[in-house]
C-alpha positions in Angstrom: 0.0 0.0 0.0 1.4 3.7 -0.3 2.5 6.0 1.6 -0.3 7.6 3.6 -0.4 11.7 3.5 0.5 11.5 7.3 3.7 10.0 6.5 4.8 11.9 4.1 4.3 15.1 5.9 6.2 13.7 8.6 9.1 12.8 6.0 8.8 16.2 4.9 9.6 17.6 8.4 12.4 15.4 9.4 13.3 16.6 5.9 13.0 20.3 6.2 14.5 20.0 10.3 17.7 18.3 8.3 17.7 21.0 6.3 18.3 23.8 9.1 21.0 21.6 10.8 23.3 22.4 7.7 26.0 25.1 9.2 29.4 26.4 8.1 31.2 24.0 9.7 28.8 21.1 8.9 27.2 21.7 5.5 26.3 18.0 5.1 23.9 18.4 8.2 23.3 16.9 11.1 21.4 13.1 11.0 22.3 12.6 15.3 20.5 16.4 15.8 17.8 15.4 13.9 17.1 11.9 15.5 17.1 13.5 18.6 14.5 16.1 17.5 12.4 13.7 16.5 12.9 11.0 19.3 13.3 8.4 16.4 16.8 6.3 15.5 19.0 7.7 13.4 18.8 4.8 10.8 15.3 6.2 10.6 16.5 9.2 9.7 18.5 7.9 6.6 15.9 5.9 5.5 13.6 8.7 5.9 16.3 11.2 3.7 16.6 8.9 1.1 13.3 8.6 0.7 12.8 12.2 0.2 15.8 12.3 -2.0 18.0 14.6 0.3 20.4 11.6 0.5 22.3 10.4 -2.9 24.4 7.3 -2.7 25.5 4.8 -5.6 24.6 2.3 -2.9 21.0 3.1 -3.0 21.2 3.4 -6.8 22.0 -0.2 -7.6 20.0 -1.3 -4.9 17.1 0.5 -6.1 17.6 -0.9 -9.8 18.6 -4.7 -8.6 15.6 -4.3 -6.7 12.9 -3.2 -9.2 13.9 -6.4 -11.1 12.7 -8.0 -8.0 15.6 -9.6 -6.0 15.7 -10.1 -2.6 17.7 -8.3 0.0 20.2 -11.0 0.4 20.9 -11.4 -3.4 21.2 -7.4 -3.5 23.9 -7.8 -0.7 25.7 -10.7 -2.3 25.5 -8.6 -5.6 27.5 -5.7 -4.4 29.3 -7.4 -1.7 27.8 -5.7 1.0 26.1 -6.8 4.1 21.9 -6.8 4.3 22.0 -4.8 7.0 23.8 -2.0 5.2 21.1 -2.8 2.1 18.4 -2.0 4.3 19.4 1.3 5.4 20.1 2.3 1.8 16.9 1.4 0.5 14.1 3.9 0.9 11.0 3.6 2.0 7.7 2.2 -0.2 5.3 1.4 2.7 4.4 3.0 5.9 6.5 5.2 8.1 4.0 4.4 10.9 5.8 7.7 12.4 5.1 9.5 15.7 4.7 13.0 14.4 1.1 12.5 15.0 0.3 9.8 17.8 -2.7 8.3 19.3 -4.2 9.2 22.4 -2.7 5.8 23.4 1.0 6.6 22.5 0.9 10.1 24.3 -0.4 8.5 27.4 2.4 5.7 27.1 4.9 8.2 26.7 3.7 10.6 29.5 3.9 8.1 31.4 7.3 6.6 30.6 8.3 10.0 31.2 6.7 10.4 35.1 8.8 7.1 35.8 11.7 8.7 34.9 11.4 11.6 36.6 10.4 9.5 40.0 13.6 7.1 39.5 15.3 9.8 39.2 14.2 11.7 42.1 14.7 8.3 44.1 18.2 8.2 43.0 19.0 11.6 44.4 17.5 10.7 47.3 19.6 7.8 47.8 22.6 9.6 47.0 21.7 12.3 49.4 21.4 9.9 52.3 24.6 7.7 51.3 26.2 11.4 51.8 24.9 11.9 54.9 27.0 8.6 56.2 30.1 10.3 55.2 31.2 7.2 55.6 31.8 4.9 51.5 31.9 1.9 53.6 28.9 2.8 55.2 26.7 3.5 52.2 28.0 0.7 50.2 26.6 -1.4 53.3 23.8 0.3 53.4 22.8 -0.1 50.1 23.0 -4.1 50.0 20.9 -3.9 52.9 18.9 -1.7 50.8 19.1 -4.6 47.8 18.3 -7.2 50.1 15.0 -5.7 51.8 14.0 -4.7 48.0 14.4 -8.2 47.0 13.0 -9.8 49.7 9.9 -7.3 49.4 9.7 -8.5 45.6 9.0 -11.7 46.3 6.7 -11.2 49.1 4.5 -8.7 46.7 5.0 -11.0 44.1 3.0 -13.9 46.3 0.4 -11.1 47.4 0.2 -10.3 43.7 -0.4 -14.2 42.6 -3.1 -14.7 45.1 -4.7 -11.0 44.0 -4.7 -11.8 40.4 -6.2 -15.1 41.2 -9.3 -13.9 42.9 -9.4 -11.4 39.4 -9.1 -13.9 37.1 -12.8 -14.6 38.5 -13.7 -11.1 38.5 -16.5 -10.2 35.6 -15.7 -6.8 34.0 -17.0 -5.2 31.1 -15.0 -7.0 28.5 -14.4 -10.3 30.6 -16.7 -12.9 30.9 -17.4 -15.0 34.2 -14.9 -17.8 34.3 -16.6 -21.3 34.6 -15.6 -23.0 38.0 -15.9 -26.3 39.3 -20.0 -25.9 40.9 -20.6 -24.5 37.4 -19.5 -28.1 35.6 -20.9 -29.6 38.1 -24.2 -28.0 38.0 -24.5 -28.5 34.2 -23.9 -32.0 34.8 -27.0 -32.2 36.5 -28.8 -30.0 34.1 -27.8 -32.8 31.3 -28.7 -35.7 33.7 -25.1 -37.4 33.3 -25.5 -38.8 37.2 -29.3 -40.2 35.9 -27.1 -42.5 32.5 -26.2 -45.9 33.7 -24.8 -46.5 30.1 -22.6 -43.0 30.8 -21.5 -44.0 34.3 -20.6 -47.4 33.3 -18.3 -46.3 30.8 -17.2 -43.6 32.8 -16.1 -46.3 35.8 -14.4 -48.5 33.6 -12.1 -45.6 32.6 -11.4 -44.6 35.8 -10.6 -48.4 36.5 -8.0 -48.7 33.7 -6.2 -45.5 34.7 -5.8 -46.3 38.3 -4.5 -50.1 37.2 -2.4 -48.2 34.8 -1.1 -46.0 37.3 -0.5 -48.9 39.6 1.6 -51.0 36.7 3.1 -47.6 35.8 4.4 -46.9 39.7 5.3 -51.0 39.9 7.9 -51.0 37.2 8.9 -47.9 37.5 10.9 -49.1 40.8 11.6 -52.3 39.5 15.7 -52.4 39.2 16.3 -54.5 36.0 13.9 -53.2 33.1 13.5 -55.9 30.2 13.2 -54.5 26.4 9.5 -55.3 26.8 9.4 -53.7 30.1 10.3 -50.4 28.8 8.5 -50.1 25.9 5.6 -51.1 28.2 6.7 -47.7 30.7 7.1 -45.8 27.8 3.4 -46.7 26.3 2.0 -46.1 30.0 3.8 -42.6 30.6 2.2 -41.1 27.4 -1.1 -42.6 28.2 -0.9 -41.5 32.0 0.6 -38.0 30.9 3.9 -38.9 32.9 6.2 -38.2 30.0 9.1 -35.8 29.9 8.0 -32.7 28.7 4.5 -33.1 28.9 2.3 -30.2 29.4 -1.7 -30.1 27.7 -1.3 -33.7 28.6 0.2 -33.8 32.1 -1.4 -35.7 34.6 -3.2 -33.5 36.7 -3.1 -35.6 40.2 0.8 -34.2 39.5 -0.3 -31.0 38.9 -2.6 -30.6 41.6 -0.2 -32.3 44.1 2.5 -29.8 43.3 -0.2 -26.9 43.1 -1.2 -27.9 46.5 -4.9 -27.3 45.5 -7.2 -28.5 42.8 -6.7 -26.9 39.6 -9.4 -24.4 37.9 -11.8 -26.1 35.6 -11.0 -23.0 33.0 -9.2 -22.7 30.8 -10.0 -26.3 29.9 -6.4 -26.7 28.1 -3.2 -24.6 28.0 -0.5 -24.5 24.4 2.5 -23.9 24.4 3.8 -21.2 21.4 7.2 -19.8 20.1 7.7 -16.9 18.8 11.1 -15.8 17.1 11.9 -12.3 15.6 12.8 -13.1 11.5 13.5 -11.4 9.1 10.4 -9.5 6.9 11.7 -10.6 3.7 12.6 -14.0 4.2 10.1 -14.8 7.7 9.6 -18.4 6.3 13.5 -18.7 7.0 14.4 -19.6 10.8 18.2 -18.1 9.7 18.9 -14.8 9.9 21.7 -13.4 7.9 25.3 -13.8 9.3 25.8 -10.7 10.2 22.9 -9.9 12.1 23.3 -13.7 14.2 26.1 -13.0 15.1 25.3 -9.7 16.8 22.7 -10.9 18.6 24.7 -14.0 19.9 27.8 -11.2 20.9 25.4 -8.6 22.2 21.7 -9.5 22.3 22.3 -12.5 24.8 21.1 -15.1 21.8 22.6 -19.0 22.8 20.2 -21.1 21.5 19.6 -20.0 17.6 20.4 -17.2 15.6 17.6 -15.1 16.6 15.8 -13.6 19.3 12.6 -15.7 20.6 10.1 -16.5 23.2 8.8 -19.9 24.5 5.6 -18.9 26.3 2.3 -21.4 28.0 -1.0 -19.8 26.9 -5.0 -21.0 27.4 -5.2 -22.2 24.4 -8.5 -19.9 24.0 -6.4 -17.2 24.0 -7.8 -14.7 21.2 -5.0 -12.7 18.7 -6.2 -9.5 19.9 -4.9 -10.7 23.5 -2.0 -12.6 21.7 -1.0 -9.1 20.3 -0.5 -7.7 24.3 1.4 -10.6 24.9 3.8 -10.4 22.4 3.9 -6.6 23.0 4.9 -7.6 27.1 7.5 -10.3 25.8 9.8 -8.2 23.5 9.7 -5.2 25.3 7.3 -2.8 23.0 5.0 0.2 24.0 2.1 -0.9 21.6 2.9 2.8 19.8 2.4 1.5 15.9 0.0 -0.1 13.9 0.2 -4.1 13.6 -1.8 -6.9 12.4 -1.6 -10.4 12.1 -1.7 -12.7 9.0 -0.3 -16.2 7.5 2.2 -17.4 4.4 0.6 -15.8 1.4 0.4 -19.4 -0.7 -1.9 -20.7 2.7 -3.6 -17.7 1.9 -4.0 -18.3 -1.7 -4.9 -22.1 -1.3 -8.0 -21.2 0.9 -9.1 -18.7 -1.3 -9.0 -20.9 -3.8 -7.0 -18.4 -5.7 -9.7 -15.8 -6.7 -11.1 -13.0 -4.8 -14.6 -14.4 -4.7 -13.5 -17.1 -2.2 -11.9 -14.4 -0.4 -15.2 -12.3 -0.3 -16.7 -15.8 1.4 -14.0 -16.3 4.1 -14.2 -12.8 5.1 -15.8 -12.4 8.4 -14.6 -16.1 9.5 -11.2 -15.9 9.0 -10.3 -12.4 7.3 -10.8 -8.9 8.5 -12.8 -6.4 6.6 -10.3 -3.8 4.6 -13.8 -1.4 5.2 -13.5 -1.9 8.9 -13.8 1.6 10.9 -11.2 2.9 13.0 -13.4 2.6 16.3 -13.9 -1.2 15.9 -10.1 -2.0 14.8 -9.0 -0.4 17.8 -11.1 -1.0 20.6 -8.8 -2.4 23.2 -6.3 0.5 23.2 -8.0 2.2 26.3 -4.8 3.3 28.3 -5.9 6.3 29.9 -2.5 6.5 32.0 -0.9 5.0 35.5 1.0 1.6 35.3 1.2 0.5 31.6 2.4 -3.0 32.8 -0.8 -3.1 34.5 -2.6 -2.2 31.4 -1.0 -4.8 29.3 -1.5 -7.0 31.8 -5.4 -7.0 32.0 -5.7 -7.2 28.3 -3.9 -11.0 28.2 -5.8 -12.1 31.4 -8.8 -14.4 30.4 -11.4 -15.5 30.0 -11.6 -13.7 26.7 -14.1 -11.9 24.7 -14.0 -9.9 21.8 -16.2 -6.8 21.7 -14.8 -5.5 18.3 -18.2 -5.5 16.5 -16.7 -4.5 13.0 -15.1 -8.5 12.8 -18.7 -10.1 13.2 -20.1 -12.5 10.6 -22.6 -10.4 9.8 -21.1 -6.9 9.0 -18.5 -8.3 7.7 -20.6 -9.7 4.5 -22.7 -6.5 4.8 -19.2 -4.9 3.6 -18.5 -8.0 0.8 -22.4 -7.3 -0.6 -21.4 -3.7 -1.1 -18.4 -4.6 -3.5 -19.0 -4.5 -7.1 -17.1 -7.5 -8.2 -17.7 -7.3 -11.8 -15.5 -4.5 -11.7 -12.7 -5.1 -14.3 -8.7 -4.6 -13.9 -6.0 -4.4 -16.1 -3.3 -6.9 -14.5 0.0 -6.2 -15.4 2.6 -8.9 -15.3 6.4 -8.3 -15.9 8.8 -10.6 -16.5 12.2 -11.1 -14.1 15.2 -13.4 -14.4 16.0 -14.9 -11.2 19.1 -15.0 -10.1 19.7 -18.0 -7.9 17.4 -20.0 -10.5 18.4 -18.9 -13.4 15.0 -18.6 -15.2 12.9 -15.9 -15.7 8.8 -15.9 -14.5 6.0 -13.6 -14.3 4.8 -11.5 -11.2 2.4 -9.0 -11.4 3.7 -5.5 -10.9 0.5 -3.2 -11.5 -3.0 -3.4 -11.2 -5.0 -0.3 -12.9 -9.5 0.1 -13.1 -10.2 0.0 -16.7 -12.3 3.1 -15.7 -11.1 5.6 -13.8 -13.7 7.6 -11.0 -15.0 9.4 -14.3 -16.2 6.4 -16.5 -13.1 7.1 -18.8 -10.9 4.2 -20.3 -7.5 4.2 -18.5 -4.4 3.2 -20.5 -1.6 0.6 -19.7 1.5 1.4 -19.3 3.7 0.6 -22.6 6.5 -1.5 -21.0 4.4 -4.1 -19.6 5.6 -7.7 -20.7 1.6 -8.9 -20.6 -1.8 -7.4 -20.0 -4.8 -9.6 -18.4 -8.4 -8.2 -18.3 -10.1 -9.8 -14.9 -13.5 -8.7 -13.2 -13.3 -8.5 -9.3 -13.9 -12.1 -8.4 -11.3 -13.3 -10.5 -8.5 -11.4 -9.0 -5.6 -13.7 -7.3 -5.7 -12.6 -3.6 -2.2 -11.0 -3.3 -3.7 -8.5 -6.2 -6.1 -7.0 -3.6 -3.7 -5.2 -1.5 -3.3 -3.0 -4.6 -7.2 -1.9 -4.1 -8.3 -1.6 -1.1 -6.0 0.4 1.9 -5.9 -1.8 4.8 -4.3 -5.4 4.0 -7.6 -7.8 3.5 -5.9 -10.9 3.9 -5.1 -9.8 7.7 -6.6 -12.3 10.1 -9.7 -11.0 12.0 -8.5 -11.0 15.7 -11.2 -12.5 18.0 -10.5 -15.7 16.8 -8.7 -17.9 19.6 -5.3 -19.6 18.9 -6.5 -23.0 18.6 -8.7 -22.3 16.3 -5.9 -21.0 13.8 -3.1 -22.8 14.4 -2.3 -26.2 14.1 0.0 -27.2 17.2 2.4 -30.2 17.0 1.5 -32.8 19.5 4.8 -33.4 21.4 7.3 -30.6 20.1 7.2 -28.0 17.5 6.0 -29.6 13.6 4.6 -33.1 15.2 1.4 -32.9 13.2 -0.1 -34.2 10.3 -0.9 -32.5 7.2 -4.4 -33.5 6.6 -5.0 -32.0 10.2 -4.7 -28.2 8.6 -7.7 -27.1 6.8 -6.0 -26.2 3.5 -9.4 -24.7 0.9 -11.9 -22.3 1.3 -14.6 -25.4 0.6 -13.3 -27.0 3.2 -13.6 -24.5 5.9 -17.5 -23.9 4.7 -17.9 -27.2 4.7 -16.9 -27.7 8.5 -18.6 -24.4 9.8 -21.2 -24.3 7.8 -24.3 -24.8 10.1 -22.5 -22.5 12.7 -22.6 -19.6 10.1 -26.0 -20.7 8.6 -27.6 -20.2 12.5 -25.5 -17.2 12.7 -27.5 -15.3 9.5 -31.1 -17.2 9.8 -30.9 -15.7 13.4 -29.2 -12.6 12.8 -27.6 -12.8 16.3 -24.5 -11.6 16.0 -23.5 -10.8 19.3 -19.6 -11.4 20.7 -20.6 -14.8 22.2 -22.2 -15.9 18.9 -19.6 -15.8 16.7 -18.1 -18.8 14.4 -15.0 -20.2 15.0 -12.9 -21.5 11.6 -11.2 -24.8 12.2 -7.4 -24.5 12.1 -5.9 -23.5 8.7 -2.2 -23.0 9.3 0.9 -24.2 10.7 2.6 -20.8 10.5 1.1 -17.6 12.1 2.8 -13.8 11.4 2.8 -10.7 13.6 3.8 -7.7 12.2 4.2 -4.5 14.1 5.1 -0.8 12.8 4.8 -1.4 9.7 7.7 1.2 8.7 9.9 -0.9 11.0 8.9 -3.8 9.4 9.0 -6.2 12.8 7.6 -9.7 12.0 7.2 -12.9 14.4 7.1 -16.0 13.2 4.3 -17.8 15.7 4.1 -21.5 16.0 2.9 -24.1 18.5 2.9 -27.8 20.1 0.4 -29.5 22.7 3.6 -30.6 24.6 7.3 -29.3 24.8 9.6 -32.2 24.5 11.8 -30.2 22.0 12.8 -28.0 25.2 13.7 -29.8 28.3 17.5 -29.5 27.8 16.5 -26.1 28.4 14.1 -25.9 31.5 13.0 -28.7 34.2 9.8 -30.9 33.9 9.1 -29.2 37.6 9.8 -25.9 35.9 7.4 -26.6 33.5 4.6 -27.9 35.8 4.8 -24.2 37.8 4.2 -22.3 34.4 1.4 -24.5 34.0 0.0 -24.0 36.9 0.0 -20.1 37.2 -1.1 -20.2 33.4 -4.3 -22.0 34.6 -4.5 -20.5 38.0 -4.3 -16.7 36.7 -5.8 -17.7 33.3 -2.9 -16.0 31.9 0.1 -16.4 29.5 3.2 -17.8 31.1 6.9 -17.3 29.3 9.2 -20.4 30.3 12.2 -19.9 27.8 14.0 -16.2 26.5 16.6 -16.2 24.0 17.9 -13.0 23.9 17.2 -9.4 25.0 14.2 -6.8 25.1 13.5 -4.8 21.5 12.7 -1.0 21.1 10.1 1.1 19.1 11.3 2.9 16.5 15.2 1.7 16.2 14.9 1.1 12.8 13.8 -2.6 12.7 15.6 -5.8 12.8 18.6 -4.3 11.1 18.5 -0.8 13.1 18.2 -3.2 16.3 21.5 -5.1 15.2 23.6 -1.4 14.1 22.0 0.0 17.8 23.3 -3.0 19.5 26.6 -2.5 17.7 26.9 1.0 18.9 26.7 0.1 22.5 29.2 -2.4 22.4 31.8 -0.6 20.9 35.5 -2.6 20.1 37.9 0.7 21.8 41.0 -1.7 21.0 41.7 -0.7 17.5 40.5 3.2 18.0 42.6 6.3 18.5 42.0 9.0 21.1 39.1 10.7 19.4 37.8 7.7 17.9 37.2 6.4 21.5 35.7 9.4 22.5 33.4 9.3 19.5 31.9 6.1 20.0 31.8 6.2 23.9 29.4 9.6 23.2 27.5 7.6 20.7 27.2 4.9 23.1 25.8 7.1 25.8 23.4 9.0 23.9 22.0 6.2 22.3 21.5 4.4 25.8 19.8 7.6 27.2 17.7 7.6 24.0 16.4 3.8 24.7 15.9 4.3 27.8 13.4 6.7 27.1 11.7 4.4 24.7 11.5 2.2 27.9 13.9 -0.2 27.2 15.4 -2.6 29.5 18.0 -5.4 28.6 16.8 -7.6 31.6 13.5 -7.2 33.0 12.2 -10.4 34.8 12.6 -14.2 35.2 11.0 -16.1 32.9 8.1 -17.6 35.4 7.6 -14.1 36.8 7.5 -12.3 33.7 3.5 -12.1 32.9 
């Protein structure tokens, strides 16, 4: 999509403020002045100058023309020797800035308030320093202040109890967006209401189960202890531990006598299972890749505290009704964003495709089940960002606490297909295709590079463009999917976000990728198939209320984030049932307590972190590496005014994230939500 009118006035200013910085004894102008101005990263800037044209480089040159003939950033930098990182900052911008210049409500009460803890930490500091002079004694103080550490520790984990057992008694609290969470007399009081005491047929096969698990159990406990294990023997355990949920690494499936004996209490009945998801910062044009380029690995494994992989990621336990609106909070809490930019979620554009069937007409259908509305107003796309100011941890905190539900009215069935009915989709397009050589293949193909009305607003015939390799005349409905990006001004294959997790991703059933293929609904006829009575009661009703809303069954493997869309941050989201890929990593008992706060608080739980916090408006994944470079400057090799160069880039840079609220270490992992 283009560049909105708000973004290029915002270019324009950093533009015209660049401008003014040029002096006599710097006529090339000032990009550090400017970021500072503008409380954005200097790679930002460049971007942002290039753009506008105030900033000429061969660099950018080649890269724009290698580029256009559609090659990746990876075969740019291989092309002129140069890393992707430094191809990144040359190239200019074609999307959204997704700048500051004119924030929301939301972002200027986020900032205020970023800026009142600074001032109070600051204030605490001099008062600390005040009273360690005072002592007049350095022996004193330093005393003093690991008594001071102490007592604020130990006061940390006594609040941190008080605060388990207060978010537990408000995990059952009903407020205006959370519904009451079902509790044991409630199950037990529809089990009455269905007459399941009054089926002899129902509790016969109900004792019999409950007869084979506690012989099981017994057999399981017997040979368990038994010294000497025959072949048999423990083939027989291992059968017994995955029926019994007893396993190594088990956690939807975990036996919940274990749980509960740990827990010291019985479990809630809600959420009725818990998922386990990772989520790992990739690269926006290759997020199908797991790899990050060389360069940029190895900065995060120097500096970004990265041991497992080559990028930064998250292992986190969630109810696995968790909804993507709520998802989005929890990512926000886990990398360390402010929730200041735009961001949506979506899935690999050939999913996308293949449930479409590859024509917008199919698209039109699955809008409203599984896509979002491109018509969708403002008020409904945003209407949990409601921070009106105190603790924005607090905030974020009460949007990912369950139980869920959705009161964004704009992603209901029924408006939704309100907005397809008012499309005209015999509407005809020319569809441009060009023609590329690939590089790494060798052989050329088609892409489409333009899609233009055959009438313009007027009724009058619009002309192609003379260069284009081929020309295809297609009404509406005919369209391929990725074509409608071009049309509309919001993306319409991003995911509607009441929909909970389960119900969009396919989760492997003992470690990341266990599933099977047919378990992924893969066409549009599919999906319509499997839904279709839910979204035939839906319309012959017309009850479209938040609790009435259809559910799609799962449809990928692979679920994107994206956030500030000039920044370009993606997450690549995928899931298991258990987590037998990560216990060299964390304990079984480890495991159990995220489990058990997950479904005691009804709240996401992080159990692994690879790698530091991230920061608003750094420039992206590339910006993130070249800031992280700065603060870890190599003095060795440097002169006397080198040194002194970097050590002042290092500190304003540090003073600069800091007020974006960034902090390398925030929290253990079982703490952390």
């Amino acid at each position: 999509m283009p560049i909105s009118e708000t973004d290029q006035k915002f270019m324009q200013d950093v533009a015209a403020y660049y401008e003014k910085t040029r002096t006599v004894s710097e006529p090339e102008g000032s990009i550090r002045e400017t970021a500072q101005h503008f409380n954005i990263n200097r790679t930002k800037v460049r971007k942002i100058l290039t753009t506008q044209g105030i900033l000429f480089s061969p660099i950018t040159e080649d890269a724009m023309r290698l580029r256009e003939r559609g090659l990746t950033i990876e075969e740019i930098a291989a092309a002129l020797s140069l890393s992707p990182s430094t191809v990144s900052t040359y190239l200019p911008y074609t999307d959204k800035v997704d700048s500051a210049l004119d924030p929301s409500p939301h972002t200027v009460k986020v900032r205020e308030y970023r800026a009142y803890e600074k001032l109070q930490m600051e204030r605490q500091a001099e008062k600390q320093r005040a009273s360690s002079a005072e002592r007049g004694n350095a022996e004193d103080a330093i005393a003093g202040a690991e008594i001071e550490e102490r007592r604020r520790e130990k006061s940390m984990d006594e609040s941190w109890k008080k605060e388990w057992e207060k978010d537990k008694k408000m995990s059952y609290t009903e407020t205006y967006h959370r519904p009451h969470r079902e509790t044991w007399e409630d199950a037990e009081q529809m089990r009455k209401q269905l007459g399941v005491e009054d089926d002899p047929k129902l509790q016969g096969w109900l004792e019999q189960l409950n007869e084979e698990k506690a012989a099981g159990e017994a057999e399981w406990h017997e040979l368990k202890d038994k010294a000497d294990l025959t072949e048999s023997e423990r083939e027989r355990v291992a059968v017994l531990s995955r029926k019994l949920g007893l396993f190594t690494g088990a956690l939807n499936d975990r036996n919940r006598v274990e749980l509960e004996q740990l827990s010291g209490e019985k479990l809630p009945f809600s959420p009725m299972a818990v998922m386990r998801l990772h989520l790992e910062l990739c690269d926006p044009y290759h997020p199908d890749s797991s790899e990050l380029d060389e360069e940029t690995a190895e900065i995060f494994r120097r500096y970004g505290d990265v041991e497992r992989d080559s990028t930064i990621s998250r292992d986190i336990i969630v109810p696995s009704d968790l909804p993507l609106y709520a998802l989005h909070y929890v990512i926000q809490k886990a990398f360390g964003w402010q929730n200041s930019h735009l961001h949506q979620f979506d899935i690999p554009i050939e999913r996308a495709k293949a449930l479409c069937h590859h024509n917008a007409s199919m698209w039109s259908c699955l809008v409203g089940l599984i896509f979002r509305s491109p018509m969708m107003g403002e008020e409904d796309e945003f209407w949990t960002d409601d921070y009106t100011g105190g603790s924005f941890k607090n905030w974020l905190r009460k949007k990912y606490t369950g139980p869920y539900l959705s009161l964004n009215h704009g992603e209901g069935l029924i408006p939704c297909q309100e907005d397809m009915m008012g499309l005209d989709m015999n509407r005809e397009f020319y569809v441009c295709y060009e023609q590329m050589l690939h590089s790494k293949e060798g052989i050329s193909r088609e892409y489409i590079s333009d899609i233009i009305p055959v009438l313009d607003n007027r009724g009058k015939k619009q002309n192609v463009p003379q260069d284009t390799f081929r020309v295809k005349r297609m009404k509406l409905e005919q369209l391929p999917p990725e074509c409608l990006g071009r049309i509309f001004d919001r993306d319409p294959l991003a995911l509607i976000e009441r929909l909970p997790i389960d119900s969009v991703l396919v989760a492997g059933k003992n470690r990341l990728g266990d599933y099977e293929e047919s378990e992924i609904c893969n066409t549009g006829e599919e999906m319509y198939k499997a839904v279709k009575k839910y979204i035939d009661n839906v319309i012959h009703s017309q009850e479209d209320t938040p609790e009435a809303q259809v559910c799609p069954i799962p449809f990928t493997d692979v679920l994107y984030y994206h956030y500030d869309f000039g920044d370009d941050w993606t997450i690549k989201i995928t899931a298991s049932w258990n987590c037998e890929d990560l216990m060299e990593l964390i304990s079984q008992e480890e495991l159990d307590k995220g489990q058990i706060k997950c479904r005691e608080l009804y709240r996401p739980v992080m159990i692994v972190r690879d790698g530091t916090f991230l920061i608003d408006d750094v420039g992206g994944i590339h910006g993130f590496a070249d800031f992280l470079r700065t603060i870890h400057p190599d003095l060795e090799n440097m002169d006397k005014e080198e040194k002194a160069l970097a050590k002042q880039e290092r500190k304003e840079y540090l003073e600069w994230a800091k007020g974006q609220g960034w902090k390398k270490n925030d929290a253990t992992n079982r703490n952390f939500f």
